[in-house]
C-alpha positions as CSV (number, residue, x, y, z in Angstrom):
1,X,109.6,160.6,88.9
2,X,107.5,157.5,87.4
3,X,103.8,156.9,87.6
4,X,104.0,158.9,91.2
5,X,102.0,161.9,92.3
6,X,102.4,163.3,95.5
7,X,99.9,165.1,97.9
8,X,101.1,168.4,98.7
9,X,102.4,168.8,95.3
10,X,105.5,171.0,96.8
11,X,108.0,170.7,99.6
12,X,109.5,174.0,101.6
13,X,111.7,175.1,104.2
14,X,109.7,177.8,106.0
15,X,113.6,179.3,106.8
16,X,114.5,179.1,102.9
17,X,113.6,179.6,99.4
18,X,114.5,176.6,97.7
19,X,110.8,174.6,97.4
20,X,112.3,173.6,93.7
21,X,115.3,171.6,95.3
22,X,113.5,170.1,98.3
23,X,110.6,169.3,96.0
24,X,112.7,167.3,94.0
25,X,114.8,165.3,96.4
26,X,110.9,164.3,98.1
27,X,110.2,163.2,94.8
28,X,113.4,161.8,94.1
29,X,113.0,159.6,98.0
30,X,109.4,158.6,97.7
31,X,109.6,157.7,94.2
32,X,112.8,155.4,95.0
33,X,110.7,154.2,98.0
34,X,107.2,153.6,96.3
35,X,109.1,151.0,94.1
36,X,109.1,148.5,96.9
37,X,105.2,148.1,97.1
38,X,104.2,147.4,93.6
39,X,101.0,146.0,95.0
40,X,99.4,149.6,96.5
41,X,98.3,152.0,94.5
42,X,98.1,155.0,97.1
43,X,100.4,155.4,100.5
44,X,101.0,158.0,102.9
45,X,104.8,159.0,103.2
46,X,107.5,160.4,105.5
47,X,110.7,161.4,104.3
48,X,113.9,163.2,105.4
49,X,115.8,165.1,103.4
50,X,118.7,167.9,103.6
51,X,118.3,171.4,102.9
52,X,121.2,172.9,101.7
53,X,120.6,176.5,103.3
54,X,120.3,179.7,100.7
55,X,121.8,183.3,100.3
56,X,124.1,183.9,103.5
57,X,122.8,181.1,105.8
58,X,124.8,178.3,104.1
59,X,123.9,175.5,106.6
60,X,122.8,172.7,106.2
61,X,119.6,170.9,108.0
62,X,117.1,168.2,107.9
63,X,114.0,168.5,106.7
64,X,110.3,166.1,107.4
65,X,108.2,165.9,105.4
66,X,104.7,163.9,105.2
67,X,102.3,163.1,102.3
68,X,100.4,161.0,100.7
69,X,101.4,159.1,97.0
70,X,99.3,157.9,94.4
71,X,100.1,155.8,91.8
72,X,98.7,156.9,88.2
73,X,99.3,153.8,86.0
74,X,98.7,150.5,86.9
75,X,101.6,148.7,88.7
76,X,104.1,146.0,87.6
77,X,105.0,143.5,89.8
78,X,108.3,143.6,91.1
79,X,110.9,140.6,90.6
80,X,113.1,140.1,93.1
């Protein structure tokens, strides 16, 4: 992730132990997401992502999560 920080820190499925993975792939959507508004330095979030199941319950599911980013260096405007 860039100049991103994220409020809660850490992303879980209550039904798994995977908060490593879904951690990253909040991360990995907000910080894709946060590039469109260069002009705010702080933003609340909702993403969904997929959790991949763990151990013998293989299945796959959605995930919601919400937050809050903040930016930690200044921002560069974005050309289109």
């Amino acid at each position: 992730m860039s100049d991103i920080t994220l409020v809660p820190a850490a992303f879980r499925c209550p039904d798994h132990d995977n908060v490593e993975l879904l951690t990253e792939r909040v991360v990995d959507q907000v910080d894709r997401e946060a590039q469109w508004f260069t002009d705010r330095t702080t933003e609340a979030f909702r993403v969904s992502v997929v959790c991949p199941g763990s151990g013998h319950d293989q299945l796959p599911h959605r995930r919601v999560f919400d937050g809050r980013w903040t930016r930690t260096t200044a921002a560069v405007p974005r050309v289109a």
